[in-house]
ROSETI-592317 format. One record per residue (C-alpha): residue in three letters; x, y, z. Coordinates in steps of 0.25 Angstrom, whole numbers, always signed. Example, Ala and Ser with C-alpha at 12.3 -4.5 7.8 and 13.67 -1.06 7.14 Angstrom:
! ROSETI-592317
[ALA, [+49, -18, +31]]
[SER, [+55, -4, +29]]
! end
This chain:
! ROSETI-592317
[UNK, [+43, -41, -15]]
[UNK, [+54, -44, -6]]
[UNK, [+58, -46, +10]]
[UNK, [+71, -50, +12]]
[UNK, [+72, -56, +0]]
[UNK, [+59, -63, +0]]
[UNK, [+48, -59, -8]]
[UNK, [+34, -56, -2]]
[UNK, [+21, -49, -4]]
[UNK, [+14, -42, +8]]
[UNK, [+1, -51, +7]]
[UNK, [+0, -65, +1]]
[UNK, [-10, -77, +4]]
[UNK, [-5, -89, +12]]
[UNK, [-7, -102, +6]]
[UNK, [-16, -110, +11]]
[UNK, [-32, -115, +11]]
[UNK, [-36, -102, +19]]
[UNK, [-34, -90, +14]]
[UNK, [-24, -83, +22]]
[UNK, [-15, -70, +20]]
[UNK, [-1, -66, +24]]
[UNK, [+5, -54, +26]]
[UNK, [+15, -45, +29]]
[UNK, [+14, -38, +39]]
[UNK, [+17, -23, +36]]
[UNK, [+18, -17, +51]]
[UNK, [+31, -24, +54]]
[UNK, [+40, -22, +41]]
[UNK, [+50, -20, +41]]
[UNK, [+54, -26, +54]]
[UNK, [+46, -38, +52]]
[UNK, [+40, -47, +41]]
[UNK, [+28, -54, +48]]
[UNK, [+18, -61, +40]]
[UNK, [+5, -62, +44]]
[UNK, [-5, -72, +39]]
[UNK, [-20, -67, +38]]
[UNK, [-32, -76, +37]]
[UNK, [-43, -66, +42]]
[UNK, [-50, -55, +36]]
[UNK, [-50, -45, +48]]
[UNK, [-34, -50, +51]]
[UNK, [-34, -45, +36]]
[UNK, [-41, -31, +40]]
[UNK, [-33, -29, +53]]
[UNK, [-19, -31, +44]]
[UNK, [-24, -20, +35]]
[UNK, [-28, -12, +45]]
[UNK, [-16, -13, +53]]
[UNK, [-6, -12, +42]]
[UNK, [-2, -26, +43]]
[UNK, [-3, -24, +29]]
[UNK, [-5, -10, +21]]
[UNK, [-6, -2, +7]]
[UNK, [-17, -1, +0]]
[UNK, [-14, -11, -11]]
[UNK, [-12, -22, +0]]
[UNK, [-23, -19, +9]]
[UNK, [-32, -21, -2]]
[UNK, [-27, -35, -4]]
[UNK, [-27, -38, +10]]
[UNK, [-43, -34, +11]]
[UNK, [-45, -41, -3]]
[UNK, [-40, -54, +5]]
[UNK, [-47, -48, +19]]
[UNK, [-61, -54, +11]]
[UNK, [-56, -65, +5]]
[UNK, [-50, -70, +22]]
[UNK, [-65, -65, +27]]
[UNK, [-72, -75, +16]]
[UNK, [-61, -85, +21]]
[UNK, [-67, -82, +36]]
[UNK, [-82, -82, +32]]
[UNK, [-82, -96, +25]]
[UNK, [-76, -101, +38]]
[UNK, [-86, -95, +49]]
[UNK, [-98, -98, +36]]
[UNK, [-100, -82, +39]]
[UNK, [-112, -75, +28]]
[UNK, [-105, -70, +15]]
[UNK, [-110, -58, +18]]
[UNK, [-101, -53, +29]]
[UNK, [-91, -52, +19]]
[UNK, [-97, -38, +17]]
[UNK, [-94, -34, +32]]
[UNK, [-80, -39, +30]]
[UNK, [-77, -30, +17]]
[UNK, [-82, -19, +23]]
[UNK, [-71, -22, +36]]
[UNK, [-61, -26, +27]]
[UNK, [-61, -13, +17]]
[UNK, [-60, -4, +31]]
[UNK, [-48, -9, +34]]
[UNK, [-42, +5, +28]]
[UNK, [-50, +13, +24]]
[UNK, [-38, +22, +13]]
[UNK, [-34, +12, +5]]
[UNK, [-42, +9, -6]]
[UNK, [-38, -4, -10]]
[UNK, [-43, -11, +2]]
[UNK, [-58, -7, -3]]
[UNK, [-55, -11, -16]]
[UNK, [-49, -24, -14]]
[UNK, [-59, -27, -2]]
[UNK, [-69, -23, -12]]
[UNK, [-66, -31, -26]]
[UNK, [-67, -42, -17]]
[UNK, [-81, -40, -11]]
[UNK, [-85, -37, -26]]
[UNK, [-81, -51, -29]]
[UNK, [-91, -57, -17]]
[UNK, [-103, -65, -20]]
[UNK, [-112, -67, -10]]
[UNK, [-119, -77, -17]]
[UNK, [-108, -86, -19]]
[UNK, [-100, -94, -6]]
[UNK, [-93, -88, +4]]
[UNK, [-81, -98, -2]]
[UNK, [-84, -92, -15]]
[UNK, [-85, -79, -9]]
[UNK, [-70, -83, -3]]
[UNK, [-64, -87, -16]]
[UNK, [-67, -74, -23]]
[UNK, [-62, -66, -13]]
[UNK, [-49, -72, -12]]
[UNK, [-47, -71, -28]]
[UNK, [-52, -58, -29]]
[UNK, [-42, -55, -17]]
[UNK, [-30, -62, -25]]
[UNK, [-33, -55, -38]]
[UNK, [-31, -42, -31]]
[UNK, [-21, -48, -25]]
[UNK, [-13, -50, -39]]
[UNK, [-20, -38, -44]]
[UNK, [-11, -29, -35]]
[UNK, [+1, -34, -36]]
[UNK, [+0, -33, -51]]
[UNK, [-2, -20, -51]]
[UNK, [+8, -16, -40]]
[UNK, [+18, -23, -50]]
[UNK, [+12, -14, -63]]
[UNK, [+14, -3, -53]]
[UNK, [+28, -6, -50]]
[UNK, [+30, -5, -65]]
[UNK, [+22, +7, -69]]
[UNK, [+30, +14, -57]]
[UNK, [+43, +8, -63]]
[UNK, [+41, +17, -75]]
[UNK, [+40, +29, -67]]
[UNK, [+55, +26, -61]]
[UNK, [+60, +24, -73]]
[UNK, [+57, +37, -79]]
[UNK, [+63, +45, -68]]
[UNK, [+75, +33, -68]]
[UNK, [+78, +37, -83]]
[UNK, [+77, +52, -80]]
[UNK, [+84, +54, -69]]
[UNK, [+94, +40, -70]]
[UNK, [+99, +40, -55]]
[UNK, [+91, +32, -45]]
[UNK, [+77, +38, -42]]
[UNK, [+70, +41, -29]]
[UNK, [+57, +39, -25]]
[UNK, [+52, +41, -14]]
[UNK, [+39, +35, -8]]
[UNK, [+30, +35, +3]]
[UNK, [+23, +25, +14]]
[UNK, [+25, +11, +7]]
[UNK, [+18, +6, -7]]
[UNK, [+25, -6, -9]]
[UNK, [+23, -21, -10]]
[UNK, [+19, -23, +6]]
[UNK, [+9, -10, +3]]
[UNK, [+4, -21, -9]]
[UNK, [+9, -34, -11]]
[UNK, [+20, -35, -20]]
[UNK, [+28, -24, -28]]
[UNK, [+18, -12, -22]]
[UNK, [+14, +2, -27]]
[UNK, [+22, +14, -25]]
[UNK, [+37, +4, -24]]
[UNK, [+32, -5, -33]]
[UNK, [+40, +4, -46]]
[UNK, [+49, +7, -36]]
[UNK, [+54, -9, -35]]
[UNK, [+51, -11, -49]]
[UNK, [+61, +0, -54]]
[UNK, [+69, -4, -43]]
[UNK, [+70, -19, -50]]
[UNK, [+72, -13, -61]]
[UNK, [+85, -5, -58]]
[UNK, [+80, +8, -56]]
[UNK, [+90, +13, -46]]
[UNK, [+81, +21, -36]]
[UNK, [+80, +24, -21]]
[UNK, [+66, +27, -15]]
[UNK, [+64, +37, -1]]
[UNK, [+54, +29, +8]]
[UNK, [+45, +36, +16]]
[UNK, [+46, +32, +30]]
[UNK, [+28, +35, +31]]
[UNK, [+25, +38, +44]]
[UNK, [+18, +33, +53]]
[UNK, [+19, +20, +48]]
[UNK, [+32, +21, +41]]
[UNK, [+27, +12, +28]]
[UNK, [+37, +17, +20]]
[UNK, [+49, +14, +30]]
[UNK, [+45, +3, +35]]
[UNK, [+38, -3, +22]]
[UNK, [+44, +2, +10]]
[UNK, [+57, +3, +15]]
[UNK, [+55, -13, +20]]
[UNK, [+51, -16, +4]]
[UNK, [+61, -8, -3]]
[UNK, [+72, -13, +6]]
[UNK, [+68, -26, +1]]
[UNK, [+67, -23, -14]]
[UNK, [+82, -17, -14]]
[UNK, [+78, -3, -17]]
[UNK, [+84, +9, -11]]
[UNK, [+77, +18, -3]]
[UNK, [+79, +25, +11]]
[UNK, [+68, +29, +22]]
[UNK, [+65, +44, +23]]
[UNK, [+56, +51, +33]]
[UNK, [+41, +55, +28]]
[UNK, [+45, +71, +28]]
[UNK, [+59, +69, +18]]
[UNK, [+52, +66, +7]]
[UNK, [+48, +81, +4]]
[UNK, [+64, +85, +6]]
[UNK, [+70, +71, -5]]
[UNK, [+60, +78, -15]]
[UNK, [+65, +92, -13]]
[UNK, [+79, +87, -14]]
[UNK, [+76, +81, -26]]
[UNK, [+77, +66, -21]]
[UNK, [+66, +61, -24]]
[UNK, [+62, +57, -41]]
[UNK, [+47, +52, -36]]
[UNK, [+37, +51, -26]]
[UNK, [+30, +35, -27]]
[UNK, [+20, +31, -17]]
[UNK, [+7, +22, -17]]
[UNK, [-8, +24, -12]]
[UNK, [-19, +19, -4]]
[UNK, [-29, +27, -13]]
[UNK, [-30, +36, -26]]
[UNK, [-42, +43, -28]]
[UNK, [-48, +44, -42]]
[UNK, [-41, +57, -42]]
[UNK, [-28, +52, -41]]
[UNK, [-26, +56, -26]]
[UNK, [-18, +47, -19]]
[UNK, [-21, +42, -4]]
[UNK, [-7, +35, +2]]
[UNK, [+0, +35, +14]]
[UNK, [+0, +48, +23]]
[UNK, [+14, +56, +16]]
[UNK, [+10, +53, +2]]
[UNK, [+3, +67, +0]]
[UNK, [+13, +76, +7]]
[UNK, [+26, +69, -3]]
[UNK, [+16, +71, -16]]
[UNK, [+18, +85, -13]]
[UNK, [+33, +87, -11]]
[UNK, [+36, +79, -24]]
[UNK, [+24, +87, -33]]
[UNK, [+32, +99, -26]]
[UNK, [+46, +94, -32]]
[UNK, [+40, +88, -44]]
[UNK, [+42, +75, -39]]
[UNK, [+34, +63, -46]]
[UNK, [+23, +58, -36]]
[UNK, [+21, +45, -41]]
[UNK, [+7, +34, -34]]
[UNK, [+8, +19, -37]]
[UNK, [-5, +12, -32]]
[UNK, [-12, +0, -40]]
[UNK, [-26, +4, -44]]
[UNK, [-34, -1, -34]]
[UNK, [-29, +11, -26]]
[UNK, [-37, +21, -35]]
[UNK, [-50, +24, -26]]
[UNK, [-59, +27, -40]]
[UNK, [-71, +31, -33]]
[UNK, [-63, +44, -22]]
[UNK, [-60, +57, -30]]
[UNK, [-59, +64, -17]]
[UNK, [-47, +61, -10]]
[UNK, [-53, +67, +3]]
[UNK, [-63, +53, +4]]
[UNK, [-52, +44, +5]]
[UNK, [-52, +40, +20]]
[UNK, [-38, +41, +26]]
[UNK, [-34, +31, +37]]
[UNK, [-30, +37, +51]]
[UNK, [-22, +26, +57]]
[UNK, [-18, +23, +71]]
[UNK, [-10, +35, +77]]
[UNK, [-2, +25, +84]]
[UNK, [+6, +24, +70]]
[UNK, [+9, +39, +73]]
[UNK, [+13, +40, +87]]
[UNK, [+21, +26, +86]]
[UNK, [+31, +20, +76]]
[UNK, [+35, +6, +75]]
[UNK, [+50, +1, +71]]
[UNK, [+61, -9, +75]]
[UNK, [+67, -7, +88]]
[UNK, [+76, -19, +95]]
[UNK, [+71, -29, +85]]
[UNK, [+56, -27, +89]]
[UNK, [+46, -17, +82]]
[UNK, [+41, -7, +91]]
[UNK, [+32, +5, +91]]
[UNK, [+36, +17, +99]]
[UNK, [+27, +30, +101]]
[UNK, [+33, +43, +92]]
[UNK, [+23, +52, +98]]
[UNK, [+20, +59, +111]]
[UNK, [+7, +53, +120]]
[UNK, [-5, +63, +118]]
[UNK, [-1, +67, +105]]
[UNK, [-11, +65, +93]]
[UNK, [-6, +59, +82]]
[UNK, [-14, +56, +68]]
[UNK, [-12, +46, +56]]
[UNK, [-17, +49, +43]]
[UNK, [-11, +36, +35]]
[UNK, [-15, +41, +21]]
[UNK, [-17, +56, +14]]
[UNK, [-19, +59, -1]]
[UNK, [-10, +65, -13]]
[UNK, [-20, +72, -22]]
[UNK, [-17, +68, -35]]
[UNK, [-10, +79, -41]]
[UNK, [+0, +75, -33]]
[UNK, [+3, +62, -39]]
[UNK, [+12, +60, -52]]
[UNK, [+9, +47, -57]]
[UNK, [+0, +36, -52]]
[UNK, [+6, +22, -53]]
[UNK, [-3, +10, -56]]
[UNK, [-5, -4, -60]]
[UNK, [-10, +2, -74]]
[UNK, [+1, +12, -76]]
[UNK, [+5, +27, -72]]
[UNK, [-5, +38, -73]]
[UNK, [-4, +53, -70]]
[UNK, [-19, +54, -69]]
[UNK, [-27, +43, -60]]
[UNK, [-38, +45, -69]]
[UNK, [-31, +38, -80]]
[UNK, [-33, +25, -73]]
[UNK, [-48, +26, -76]]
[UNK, [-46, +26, -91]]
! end
């Protein structure tokens, strides 16, 4: 997708003889575009950590290429293959919500051979890393089509632009190209679907003014910046055709972990009859949790509460919103139950019911 005209992705390897990974970093969009270059495994867990890079789709790719950069590191200091275990374990923390950091972390300590070299150790890790890699930007495209469908339905019903509206940010810096939740959105965009979506600014963060204001801007597709609460009041008023956001984990129930908000607009639109649409590829899908109440949900920093961060003078500063002595706590995730959700959007198409994706 495109900055100023320039197409990027937000991960990409760097060539070279060393494996070595470039980024972009998230925290300073969109007063910034600052590339960093990662060559170390823990550089890799403190960027998802600190949100240098973020959404789930991405933070798995980034953990899939954390082991690849800590077999890189072993081979050089001749360390046991066996600490690679430790190293997975510390990699798969990183957050604990998301569920495609453990699944990418995962399928590729599942392709580790402790009989074989630590070399040959290395080199499946980085392919295996790669292929999901390629794997999710597929998928994010398929998603962008599937989705598509959606938009064009209520494009030939009502013929006048649509309105969506979405929340935090799901798009190809939450991935790495096209995204979940605005992958349809540019699709039907390049497509010539008239449309215009309401962005969620996403307090405390502000993902979705920051982020997804930053990508749609450089797409060309209209949109305008709305506080978190105004949501509720464009759907009442009738401005609003669909609700589409993305997810850091479904349950095999079809209840859907995204960014804190999510739950509180899946109740206004099921309210105004609204469709409530979820676009995630399926290594979201956490098949082994029925029970939403066992997902853990991360509690940042409250620092992201009682400060906010934006452009002043030409220099970003964070100032302090809130009084000293006050408490302040941040929830970064909550759950829509199921029943809530109109549509799940995949890379294998659309379903009302998650259980159809076990068939």
């Amino acid at each position: 997708m495109k900055i100023n005209n320039v197409d990027y992705r937000s991960l990409w390897e760097e060539k070279g003889k060393e494996l070595a990974i470039n980024v972009i970093d998230q925290r300073l969009l969109p007063f910034e575009l600052k590339i960093v270059k990662i060559t170390k495994y823990k550089d890799m867990v403190m960027a998802i950590k600190d949100m240098t890079v973020r959404g789930a789709p991405l933070i798995g790719i980034a953990g899939a290429y954390a082991i690849a950069l800590a077999l890189q590191e072993m081979i050089h200091k001749k360390q046991q293959a066996e600490k690679i275990n430790e190293i997975v374990g510390e990699v798969r923390s990183a957050r604990p919500t998301a569920v495609n950091l453990m699944w990418a972390v995962d399928k590729v300590a599942s392709m580790l051979d402790f009989s074989l070299s630590l070399e040959e150790n290395y080199e499946c890790a980085l392919a295996t890393a790669r292929q999901i890699f390629s794997d999710e930007v597929a998928s994010c495209e398929s998603i962008a089509k599937f989705g598509f469908e959606l938009i064009e339905d209520l494009h030939t019903e009502n013929r006048r632009p649509i309105n969506l509206l979405t929340h935090c940010n799901a798009g190809w810096l939450a991935t790495v190209d096209w995204g979940t939740a605005l992958a349809p959105i540019y699709y039907a965009h390049r497509k010539g679907i008239p449309l215009h979506i309401w962005v969620d600014e996403t307090r405390p963060r502000n993902q979705g003014a920051k982020l997804t204001s930053f990508e749609l801007l450089g797409e060309g597709v209209p949109h305008t910046i709305i506080a978190d609460n105004t949501g509720g009041l464009l759907m009442q008023m009738g401005k609003v055709d669909a609700v589409i956001v993305g997810a850091d984990r479904v349950t095999s129930k079809g209840d859907v972990c995204n960014k804190v908000g999510t739950y509180l607009k899946a109740l206004v639109a099921k309210e105004h009859n609204i469709p409530f649409w979820v676009a995630f590829p399926t290594s979201t899908i956490d098949w082994e949790t029925d029970d939403f109440r066992k997902i853990p949900i991360e509690a940042r920093s409250t620092e992201e509460i009682d400060y906010i961060e934006g452009l002043y003078q030409n220099k970003i500063t964070k100032i302090r919103i809130t009084p000293i002595g006050s408490k302040s706590l941040n929830y970064a995730f909550d759950i829509t139950p199921g029943k809530f959700v109109s549509k799940y959007i995949t890379e294998l198409g659309v379903f009302d019911d998650i259980q159809k994706l076990r068939e």
